[in-house]
C-alpha positions as CSV (number, residue, x, y, z in Angstrom):
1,X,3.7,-28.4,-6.1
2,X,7.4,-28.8,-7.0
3,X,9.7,-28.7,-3.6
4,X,13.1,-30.9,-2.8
5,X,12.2,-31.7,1.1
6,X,10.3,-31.1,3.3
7,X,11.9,-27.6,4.1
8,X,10.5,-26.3,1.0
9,X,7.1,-26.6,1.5
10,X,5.5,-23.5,3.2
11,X,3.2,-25.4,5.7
12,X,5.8,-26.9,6.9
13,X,7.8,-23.5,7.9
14,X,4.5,-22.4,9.0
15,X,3.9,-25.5,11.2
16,X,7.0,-24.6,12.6
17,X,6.8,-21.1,13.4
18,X,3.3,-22.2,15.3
19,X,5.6,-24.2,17.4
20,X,7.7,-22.2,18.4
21,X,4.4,-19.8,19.2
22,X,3.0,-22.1,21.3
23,X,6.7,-22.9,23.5
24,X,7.4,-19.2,23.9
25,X,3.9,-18.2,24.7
26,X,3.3,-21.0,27.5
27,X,7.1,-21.0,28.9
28,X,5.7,-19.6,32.5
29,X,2.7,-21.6,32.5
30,X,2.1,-23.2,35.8
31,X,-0.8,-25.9,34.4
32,X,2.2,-28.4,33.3
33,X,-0.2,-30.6,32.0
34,X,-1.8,-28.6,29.3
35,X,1.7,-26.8,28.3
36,X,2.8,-30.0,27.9
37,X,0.3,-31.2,25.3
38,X,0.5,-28.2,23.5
39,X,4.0,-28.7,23.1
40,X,3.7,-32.1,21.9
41,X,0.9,-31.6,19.8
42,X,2.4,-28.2,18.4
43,X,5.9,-30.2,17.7
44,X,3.8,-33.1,15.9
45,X,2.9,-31.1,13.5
46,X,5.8,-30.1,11.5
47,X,7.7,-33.2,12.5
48,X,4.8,-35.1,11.1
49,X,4.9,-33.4,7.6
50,X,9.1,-33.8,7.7
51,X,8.3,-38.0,8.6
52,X,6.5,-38.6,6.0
53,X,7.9,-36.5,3.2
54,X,11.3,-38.5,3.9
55,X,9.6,-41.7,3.7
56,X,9.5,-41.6,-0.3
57,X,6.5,-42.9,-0.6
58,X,3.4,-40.7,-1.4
59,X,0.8,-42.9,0.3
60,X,3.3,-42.6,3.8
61,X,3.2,-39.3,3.0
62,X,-0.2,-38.6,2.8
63,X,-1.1,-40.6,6.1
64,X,1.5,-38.6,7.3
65,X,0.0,-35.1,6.9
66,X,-3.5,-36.8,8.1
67,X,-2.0,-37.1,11.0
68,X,-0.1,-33.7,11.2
69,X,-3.7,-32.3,10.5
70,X,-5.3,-34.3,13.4
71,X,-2.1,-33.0,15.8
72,X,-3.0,-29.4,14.3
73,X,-6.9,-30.1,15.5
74,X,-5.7,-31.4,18.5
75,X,-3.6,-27.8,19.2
76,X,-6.4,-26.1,18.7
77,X,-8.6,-27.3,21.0
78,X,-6.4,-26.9,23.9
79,X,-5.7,-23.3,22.8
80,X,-9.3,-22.9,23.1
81,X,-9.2,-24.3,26.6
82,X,-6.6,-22.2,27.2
83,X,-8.1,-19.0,26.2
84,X,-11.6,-20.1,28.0
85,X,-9.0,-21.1,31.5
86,X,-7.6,-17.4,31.2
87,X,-3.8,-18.6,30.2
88,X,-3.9,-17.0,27.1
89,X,-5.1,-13.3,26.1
90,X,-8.0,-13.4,23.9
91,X,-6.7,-12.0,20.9
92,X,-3.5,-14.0,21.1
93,X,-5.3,-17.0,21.2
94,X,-7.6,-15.8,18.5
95,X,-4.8,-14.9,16.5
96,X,-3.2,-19.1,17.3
97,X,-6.6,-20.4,16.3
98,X,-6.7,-17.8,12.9
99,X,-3.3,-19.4,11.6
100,X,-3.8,-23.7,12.7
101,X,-7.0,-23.1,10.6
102,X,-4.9,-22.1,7.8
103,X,-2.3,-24.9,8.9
104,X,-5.0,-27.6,8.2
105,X,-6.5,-25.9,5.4
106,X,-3.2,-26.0,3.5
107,X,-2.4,-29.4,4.8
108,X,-5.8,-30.3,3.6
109,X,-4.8,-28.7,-0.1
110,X,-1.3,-30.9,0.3
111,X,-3.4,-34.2,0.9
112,X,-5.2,-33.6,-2.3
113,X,-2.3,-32.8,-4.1
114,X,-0.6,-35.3,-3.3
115,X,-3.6,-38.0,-4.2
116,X,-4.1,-36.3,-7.7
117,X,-0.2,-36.6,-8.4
118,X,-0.3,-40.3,-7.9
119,X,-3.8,-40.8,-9.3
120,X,-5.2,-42.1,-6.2
């Protein structure tokens, strides 16, 4: 696990690239409520993981990415609304739910990491 910052680390380019999914793919949606929260939670995600790399302190860091992986859960249950309200195709949102899965899943791998590296 050797990285500089935060913009080393793959889930975080990942986290971001699902961002920027989630604003493109909702920029005409009319149900401003749910956009919105996607948005947010989408943008929590990576910014999260950035917050608490920079902190310099691995036990900020690893509440940190707890909290980027409950923003990541929290995505993906309003994609699932969102697929089940008809705003998203099917197979896009499948595809959205395929790669948070492996967002928290490598978050998950980063939290243990992290905890064996500082003996926790």
């Amino acid at each position: 696990m050797a990285y500089q910052s935060f913009e080393d680390l793959e889930v975080w380019k990942r986290a971001c690239r699902q961002a920027v999914d989630i604003y493109r793919t909702h920029e005409t949606c009319k149900r401003y409520s749910l956009r919105d929260q996607m948005e947010r939670a989408s943008l929590s995600v990576p910014s999260n993981i950035a917050e608490g790399q920079e902190r310099d302190s691995d036990g900020d860091f690893v509440r940190f990415l707890r909290i980027a992986k409950g923003s990541n859960g929290e995505l993906r249950t309003q994609i699932y609304v969102a697929i089940e309200l008809g705003l998203l195709e099917r197979d896009k949102g499948r595809a959205m739910v395929a790669e948070s899965k492996e967002i928290s899943s490598m978050l998950q791998g980063l939290i243990r990491a992290v905890h064996t590296r500082r003996g926790a």
